[in-house]
Backbone as ProteinMPNN parsed JSONL, in Angstrom:
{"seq_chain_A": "XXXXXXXXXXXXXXXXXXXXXXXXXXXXXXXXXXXXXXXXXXXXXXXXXXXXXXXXXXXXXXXXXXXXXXXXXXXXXXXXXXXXXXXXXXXXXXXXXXXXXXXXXXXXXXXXXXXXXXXXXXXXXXXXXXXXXXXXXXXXXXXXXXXXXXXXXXXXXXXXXX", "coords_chain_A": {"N_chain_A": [[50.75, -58.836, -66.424], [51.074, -56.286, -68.493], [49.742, -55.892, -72.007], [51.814, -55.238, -74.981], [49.949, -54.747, -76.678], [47.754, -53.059, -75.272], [49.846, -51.342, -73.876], [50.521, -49.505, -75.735], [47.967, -48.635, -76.473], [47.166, -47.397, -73.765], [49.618, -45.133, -74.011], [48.625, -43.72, -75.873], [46.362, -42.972, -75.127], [46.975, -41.099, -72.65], [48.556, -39.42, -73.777], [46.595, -37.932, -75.763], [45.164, -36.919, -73.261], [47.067, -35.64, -71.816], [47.764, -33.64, -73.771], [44.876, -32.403, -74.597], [44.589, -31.612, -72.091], [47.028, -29.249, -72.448], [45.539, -27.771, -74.596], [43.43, -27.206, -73.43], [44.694, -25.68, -71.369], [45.901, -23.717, -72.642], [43.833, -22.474, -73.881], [42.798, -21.005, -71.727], [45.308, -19.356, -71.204], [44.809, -17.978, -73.561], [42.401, -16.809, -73.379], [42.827, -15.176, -71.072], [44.803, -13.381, -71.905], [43.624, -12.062, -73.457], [42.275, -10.845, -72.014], [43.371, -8.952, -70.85], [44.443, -7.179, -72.477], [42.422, -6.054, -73.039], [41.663, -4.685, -71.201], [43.868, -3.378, -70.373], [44.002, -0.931, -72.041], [42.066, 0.434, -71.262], [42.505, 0.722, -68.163], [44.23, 2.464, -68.857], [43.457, 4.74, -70.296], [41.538, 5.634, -68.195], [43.899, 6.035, -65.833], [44.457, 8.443, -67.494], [42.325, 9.854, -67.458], [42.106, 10.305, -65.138], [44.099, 11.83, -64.527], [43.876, 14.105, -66.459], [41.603, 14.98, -65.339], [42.39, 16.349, -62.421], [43.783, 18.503, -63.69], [41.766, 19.657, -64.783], [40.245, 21.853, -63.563], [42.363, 23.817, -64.246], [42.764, 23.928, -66.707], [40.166, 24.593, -67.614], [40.17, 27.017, -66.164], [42.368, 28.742, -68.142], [41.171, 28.145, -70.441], [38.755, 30.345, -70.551], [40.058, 32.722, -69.68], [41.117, 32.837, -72.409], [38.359, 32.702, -74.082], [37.375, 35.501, -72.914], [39.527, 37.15, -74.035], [39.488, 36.246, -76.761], [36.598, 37.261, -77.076], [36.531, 40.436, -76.92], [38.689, 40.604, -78.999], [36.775, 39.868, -80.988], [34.751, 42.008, -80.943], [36.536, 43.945, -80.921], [37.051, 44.04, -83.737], [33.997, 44.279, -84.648], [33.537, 46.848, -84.22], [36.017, 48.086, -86.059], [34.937, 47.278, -88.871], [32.616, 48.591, -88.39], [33.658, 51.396, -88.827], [33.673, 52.453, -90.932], [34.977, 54.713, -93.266], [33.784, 57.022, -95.185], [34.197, 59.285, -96.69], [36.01, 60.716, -99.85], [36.251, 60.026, -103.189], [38.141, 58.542, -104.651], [39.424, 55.769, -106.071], [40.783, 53.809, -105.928], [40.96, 54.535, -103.212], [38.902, 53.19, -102.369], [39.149, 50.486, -102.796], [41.024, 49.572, -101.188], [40.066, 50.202, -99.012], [37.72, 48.246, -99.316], [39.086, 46.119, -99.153], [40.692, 45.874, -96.496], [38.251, 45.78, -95.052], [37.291, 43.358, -95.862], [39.224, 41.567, -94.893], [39.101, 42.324, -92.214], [36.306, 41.157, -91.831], [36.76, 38.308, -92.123], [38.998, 37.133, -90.17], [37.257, 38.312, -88.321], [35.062, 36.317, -88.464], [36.918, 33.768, -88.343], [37.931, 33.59, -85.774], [35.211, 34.222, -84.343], [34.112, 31.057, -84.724], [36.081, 29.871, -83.498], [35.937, 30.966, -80.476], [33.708, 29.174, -80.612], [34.655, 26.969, -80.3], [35.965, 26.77, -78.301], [34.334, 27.178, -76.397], [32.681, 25.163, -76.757], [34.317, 23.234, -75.499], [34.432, 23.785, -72.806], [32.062, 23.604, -71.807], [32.339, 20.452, -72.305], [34.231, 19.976, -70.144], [32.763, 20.928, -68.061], [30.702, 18.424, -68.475], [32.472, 16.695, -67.668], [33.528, 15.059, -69.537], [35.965, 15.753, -70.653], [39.133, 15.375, -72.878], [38.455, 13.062, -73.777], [37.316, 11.248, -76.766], [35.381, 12.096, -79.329], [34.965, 10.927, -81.271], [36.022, 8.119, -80.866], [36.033, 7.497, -78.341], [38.062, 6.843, -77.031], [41.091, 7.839, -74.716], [42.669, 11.713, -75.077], [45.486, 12.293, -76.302], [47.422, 13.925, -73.324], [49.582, 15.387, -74.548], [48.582, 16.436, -77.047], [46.047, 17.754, -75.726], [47.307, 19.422, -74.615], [48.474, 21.695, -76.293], [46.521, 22.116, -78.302], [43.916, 23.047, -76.46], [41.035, 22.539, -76.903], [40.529, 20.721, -78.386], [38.782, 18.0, -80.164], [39.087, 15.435, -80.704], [41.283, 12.217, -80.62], [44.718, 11.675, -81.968], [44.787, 9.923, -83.752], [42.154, 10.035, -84.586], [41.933, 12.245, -85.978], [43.802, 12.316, -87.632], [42.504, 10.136, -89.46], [39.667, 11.923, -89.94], [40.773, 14.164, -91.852]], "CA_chain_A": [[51.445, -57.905, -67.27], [50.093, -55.468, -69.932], [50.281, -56.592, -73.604], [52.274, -54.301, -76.101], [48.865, -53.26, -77.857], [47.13, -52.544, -73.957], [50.613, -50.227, -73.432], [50.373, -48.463, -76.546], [46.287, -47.829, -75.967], [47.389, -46.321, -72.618], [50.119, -44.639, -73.952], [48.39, -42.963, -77.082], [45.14, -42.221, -74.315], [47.647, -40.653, -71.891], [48.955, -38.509, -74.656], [45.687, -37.615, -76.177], [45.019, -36.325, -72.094], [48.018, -34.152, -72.021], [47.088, -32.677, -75.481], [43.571, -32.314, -74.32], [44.878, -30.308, -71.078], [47.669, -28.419, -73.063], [44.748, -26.899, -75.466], [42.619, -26.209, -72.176], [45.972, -24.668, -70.339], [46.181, -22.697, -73.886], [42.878, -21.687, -73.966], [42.558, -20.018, -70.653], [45.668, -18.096, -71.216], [44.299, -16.923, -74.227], [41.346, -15.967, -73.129], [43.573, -14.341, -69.957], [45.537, -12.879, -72.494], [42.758, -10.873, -74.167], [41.104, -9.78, -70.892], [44.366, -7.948, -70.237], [44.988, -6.544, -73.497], [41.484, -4.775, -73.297], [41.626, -3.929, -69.875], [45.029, -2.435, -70.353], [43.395, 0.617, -72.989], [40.998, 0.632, -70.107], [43.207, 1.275, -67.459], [45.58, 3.699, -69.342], [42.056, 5.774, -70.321], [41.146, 5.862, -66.566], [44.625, 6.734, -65.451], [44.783, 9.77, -68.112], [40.918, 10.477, -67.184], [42.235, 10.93, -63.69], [45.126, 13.102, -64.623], [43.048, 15.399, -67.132], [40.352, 15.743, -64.221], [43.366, 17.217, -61.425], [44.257, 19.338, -64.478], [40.369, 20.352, -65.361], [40.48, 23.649, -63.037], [43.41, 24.865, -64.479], [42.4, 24.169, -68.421], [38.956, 25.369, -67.525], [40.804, 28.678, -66.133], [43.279, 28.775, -69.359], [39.834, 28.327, -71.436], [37.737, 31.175, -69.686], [40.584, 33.447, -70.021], [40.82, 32.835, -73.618], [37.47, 33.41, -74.314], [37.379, 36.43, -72.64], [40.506, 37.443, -75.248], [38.5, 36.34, -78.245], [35.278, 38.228, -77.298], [37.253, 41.148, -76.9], [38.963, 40.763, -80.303], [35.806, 39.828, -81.971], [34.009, 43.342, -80.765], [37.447, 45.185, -81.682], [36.849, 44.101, -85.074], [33.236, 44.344, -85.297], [34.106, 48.383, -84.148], [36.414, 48.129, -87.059], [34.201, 46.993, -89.691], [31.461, 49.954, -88.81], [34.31, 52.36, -88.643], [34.134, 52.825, -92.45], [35.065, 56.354, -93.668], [32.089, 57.345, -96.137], [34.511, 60.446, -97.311], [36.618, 60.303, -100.656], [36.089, 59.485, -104.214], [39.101, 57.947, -105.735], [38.694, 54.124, -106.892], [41.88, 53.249, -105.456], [41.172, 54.547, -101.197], [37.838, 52.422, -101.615], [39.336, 49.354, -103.386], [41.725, 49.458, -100.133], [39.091, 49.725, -97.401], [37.086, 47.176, -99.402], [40.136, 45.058, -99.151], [40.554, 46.119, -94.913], [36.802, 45.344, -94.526], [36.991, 41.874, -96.068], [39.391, 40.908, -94.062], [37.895, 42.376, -90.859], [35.454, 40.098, -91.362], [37.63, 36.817, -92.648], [39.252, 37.293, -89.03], [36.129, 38.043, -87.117], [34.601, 35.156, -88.619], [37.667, 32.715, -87.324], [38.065, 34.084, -84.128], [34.039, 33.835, -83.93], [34.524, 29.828, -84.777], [37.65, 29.583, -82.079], [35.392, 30.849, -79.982], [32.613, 28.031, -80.667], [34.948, 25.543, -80.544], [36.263, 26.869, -76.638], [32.569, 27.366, -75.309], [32.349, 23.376, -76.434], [35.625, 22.496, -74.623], [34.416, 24.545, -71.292], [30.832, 22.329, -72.18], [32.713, 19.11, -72.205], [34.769, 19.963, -68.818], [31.152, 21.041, -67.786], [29.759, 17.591, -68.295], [33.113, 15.319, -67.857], [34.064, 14.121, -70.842], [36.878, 16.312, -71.43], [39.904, 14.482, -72.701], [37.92, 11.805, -74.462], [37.6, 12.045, -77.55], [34.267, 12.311, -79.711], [34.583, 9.395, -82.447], [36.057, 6.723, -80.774], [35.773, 7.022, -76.984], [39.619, 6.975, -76.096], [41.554, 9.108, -74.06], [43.097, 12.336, -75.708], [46.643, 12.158, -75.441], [47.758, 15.088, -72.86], [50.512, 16.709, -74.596], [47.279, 17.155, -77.893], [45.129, 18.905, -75.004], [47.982, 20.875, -73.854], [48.89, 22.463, -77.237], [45.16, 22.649, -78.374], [43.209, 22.462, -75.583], [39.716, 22.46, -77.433], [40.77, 19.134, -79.051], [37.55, 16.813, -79.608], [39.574, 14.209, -81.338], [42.373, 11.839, -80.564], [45.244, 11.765, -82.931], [44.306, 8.998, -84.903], [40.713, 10.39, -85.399], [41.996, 13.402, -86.387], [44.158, 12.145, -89.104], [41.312, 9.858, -90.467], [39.216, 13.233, -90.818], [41.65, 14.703, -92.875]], "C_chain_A": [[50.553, -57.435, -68.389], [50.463, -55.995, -71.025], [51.079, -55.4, -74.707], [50.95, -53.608, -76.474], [48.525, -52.868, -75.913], [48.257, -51.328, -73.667], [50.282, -49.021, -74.333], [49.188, -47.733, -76.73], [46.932, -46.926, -75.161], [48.726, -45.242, -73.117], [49.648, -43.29, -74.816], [46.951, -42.281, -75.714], [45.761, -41.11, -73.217], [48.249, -38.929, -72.663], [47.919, -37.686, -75.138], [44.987, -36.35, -74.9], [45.196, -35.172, -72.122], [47.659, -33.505, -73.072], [45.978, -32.092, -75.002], [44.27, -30.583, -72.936], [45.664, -29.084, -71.378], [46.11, -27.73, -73.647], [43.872, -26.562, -74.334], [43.407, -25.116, -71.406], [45.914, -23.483, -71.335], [45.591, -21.806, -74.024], [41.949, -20.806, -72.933], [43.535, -19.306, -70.852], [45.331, -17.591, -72.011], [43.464, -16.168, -73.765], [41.925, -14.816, -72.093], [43.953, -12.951, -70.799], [44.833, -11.587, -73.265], [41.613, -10.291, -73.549], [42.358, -8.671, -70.55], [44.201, -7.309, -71.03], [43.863, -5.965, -73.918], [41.332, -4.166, -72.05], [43.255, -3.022, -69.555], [44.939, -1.075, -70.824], [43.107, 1.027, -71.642], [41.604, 1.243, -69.042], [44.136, 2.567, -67.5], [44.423, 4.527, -69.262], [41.724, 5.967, -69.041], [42.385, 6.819, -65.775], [44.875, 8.512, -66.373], [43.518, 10.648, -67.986], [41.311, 11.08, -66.013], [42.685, 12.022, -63.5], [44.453, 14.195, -65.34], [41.955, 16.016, -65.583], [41.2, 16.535, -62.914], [43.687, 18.462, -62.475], [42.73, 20.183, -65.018], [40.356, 21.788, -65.221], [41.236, 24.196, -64.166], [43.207, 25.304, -65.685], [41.246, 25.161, -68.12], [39.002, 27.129, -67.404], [42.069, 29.129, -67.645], [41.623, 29.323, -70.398], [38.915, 29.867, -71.563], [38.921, 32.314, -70.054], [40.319, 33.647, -71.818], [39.758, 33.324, -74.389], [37.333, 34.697, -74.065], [38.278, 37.36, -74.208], [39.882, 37.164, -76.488], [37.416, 37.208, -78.527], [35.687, 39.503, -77.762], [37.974, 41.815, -78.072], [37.759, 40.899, -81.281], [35.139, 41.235, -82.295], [35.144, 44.135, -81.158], [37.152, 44.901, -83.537], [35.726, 43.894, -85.76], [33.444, 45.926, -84.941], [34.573, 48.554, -85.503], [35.766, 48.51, -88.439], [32.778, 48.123, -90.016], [32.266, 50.917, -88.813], [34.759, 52.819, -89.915], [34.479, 54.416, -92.672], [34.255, 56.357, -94.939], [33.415, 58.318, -97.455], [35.678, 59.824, -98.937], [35.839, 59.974, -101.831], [37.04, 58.652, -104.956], [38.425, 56.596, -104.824], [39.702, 53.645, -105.869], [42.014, 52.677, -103.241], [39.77, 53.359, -100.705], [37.963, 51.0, -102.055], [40.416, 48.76, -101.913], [40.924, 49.008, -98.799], [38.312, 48.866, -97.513], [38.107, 45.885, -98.469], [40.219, 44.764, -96.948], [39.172, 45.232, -94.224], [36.637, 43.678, -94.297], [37.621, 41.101, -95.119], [39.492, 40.822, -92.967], [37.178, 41.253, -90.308], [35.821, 38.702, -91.42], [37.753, 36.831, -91.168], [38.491, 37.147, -88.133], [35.243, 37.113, -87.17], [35.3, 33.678, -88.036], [37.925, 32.862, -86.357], [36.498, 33.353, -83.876], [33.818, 31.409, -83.708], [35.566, 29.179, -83.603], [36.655, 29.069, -81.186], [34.338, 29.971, -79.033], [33.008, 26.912, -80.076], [35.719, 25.767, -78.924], [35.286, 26.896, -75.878], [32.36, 25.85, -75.307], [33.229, 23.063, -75.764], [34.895, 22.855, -73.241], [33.043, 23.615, -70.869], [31.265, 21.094, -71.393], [33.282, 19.07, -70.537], [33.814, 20.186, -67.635], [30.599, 19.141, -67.174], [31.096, 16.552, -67.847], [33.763, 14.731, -67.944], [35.058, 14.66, -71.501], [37.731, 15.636, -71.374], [39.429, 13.386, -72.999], [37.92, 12.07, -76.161], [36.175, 11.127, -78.168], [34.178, 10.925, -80.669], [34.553, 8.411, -81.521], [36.404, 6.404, -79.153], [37.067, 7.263, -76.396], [40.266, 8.118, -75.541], [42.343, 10.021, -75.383], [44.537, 12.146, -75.454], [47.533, 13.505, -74.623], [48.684, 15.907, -73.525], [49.207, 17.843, -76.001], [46.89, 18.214, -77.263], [46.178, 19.531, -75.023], [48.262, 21.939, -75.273], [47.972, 22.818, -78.102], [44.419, 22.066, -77.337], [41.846, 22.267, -75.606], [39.883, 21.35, -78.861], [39.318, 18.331, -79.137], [37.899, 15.725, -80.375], [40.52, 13.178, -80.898], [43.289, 12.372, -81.847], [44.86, 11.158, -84.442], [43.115, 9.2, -86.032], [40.951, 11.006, -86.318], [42.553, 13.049, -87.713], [43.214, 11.279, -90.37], [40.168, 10.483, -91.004], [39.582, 13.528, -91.547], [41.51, 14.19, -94.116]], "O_chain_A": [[49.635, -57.996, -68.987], [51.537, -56.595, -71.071], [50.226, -54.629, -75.146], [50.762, -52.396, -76.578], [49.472, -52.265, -75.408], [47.764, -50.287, -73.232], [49.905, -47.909, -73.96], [49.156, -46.545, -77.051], [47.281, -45.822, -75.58], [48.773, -44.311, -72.312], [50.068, -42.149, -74.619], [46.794, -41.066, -75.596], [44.985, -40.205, -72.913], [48.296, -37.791, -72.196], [48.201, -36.496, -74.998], [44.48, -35.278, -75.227], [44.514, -34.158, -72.274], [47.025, -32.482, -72.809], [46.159, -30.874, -74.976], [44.321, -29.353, -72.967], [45.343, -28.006, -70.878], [45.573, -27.061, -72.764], [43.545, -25.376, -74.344], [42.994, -24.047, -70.956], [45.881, -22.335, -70.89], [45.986, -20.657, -74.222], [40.898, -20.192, -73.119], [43.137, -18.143, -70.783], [45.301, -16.385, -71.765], [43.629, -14.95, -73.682], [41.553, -13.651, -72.235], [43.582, -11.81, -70.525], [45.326, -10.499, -73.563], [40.618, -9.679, -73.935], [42.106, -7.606, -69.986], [43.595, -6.332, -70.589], [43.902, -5.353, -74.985], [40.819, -3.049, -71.976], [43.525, -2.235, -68.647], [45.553, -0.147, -70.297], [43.782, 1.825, -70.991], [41.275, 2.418, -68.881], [44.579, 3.332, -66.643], [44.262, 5.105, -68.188], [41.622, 7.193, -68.986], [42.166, 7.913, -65.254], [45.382, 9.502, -65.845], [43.499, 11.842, -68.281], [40.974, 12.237, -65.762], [42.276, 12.956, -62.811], [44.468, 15.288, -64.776], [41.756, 17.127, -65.093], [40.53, 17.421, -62.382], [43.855, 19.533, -61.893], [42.781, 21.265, -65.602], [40.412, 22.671, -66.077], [40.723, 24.986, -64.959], [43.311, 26.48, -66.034], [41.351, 26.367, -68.343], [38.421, 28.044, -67.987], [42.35, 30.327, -67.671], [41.226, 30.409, -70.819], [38.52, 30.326, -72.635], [38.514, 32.956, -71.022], [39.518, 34.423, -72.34], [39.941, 34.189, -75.246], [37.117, 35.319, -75.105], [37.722, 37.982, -75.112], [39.816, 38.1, -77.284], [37.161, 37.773, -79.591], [35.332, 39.839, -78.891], [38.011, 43.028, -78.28], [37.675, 41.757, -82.16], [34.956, 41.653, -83.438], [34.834, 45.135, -81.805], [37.109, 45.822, -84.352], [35.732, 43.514, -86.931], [33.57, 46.375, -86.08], [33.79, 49.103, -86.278], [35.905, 49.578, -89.035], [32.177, 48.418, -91.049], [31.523, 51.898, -88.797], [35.824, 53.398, -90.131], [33.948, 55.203, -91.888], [34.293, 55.341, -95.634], [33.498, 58.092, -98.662], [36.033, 58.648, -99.015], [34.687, 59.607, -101.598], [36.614, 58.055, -105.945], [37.683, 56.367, -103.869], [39.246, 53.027, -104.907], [42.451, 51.793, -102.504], [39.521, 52.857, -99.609], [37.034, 50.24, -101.782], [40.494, 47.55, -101.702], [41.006, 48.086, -97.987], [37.862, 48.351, -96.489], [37.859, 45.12, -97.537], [39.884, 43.757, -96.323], [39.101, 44.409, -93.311], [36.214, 42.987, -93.371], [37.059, 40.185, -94.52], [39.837, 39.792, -92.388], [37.187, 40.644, -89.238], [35.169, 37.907, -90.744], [36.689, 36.555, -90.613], [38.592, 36.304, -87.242], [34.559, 36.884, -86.173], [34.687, 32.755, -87.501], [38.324, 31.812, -85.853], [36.402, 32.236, -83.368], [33.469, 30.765, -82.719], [35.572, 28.066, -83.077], [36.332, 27.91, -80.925], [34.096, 29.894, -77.829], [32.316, 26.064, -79.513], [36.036, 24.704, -78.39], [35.377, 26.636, -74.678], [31.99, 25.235, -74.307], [32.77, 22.174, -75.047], [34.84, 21.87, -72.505], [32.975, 23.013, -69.798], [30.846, 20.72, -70.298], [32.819, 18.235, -69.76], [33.995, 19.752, -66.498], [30.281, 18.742, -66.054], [30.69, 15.408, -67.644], [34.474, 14.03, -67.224], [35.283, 14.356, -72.673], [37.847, 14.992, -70.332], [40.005, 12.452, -72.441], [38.497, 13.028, -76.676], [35.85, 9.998, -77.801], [33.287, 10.079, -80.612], [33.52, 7.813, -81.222], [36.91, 5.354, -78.757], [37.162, 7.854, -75.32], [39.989, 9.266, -75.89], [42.632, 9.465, -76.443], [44.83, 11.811, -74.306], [48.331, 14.102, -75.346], [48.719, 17.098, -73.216], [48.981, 19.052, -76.051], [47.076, 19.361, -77.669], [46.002, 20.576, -75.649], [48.195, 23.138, -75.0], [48.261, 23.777, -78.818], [44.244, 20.853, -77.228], [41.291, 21.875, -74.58], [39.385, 21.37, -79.987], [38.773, 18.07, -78.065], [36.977, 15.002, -80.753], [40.773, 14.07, -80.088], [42.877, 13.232, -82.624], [44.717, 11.591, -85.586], [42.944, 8.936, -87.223], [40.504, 10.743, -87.435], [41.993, 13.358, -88.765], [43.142, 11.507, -91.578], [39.6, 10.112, -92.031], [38.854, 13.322, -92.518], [42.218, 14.597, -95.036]]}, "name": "protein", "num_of_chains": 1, "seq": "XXXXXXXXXXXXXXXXXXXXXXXXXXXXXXXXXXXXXXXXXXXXXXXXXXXXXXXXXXXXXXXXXXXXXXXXXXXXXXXXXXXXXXXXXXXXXXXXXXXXXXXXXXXXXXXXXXXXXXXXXXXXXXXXXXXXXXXXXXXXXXXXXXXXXXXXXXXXXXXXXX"}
């Protein structure tokens, strides 16, 4: 027969075991636990990479139109802008067409910028990477693209620009 102290050794070494295997059982699901929970981003970014890339054509054709429509504007309002009338002296008809002119060009200056910023989108669908987003790697979230579709941010980015 065992002696009281010989039980309580084996009982406290038995215990010490289980403990031992609990914090090993523990420390594989953690570790489990935080292969999912980065491979889950991972997966979502892949599945919304997939879906932007079936949808590429169509943006790409949305884009391409667009441009077209900006160029278009831009040259109607560089027309504009040389279409000064010379004739007249009062203060008043040239304080007006100043006023017309300026913001001719205010206009054909943000349009020209649009522009910039759709030739990089058509770029990105070019190389890819459209639907990612420029800071921090993650997917864009589709309804963003759909309502600007020359997005190079997520949401999040975007508001930490700001």
């Amino acid at each position: 027969m065992h002696s009281t102290k010989e039980t309580r050794q084996g009982r406290r070494s038995s215990r010490l075991g289980v403990r031992r295997q609990v914090r090993v059982v523990s420390h594989k699901t953690k570790q489990t636990l935080e292969h999912v929970a980065q491979a889950a981003p991972m997966q979502q970014m892949h599945a919304t990479a997939a879906l932007m890339a079936e949808n590429a054509q169509a943006v790409l054709q949305k884009l391409l139109v667009e441009m077209q429509r900006l160029k278009t504007e831009i040259a109607e309002h560089a027309r504009r802008a040389q279409d000064r009338s010379t004739s007249g002296n009062d203060i008043g008809d040239d304080g007006n067409e100043i006023e017309q002119v300026s913001k001719n060009l205010a206009l054909k200056k943000h349009l020209e910028r649009l522009l910039a910023q759709i030739e990089a989108a058509v770029r990105r669908i070019e190389q890819g990477v459209y639907g990612l987003c420029e800071r921090c790697g993650q997917a864009i979230h589709p309804e963003r693209l759909e309502a600007l579709p020359y997005a190079t941010t997520c949401l999040g980015c975007a508001r930490l620009a700001a």
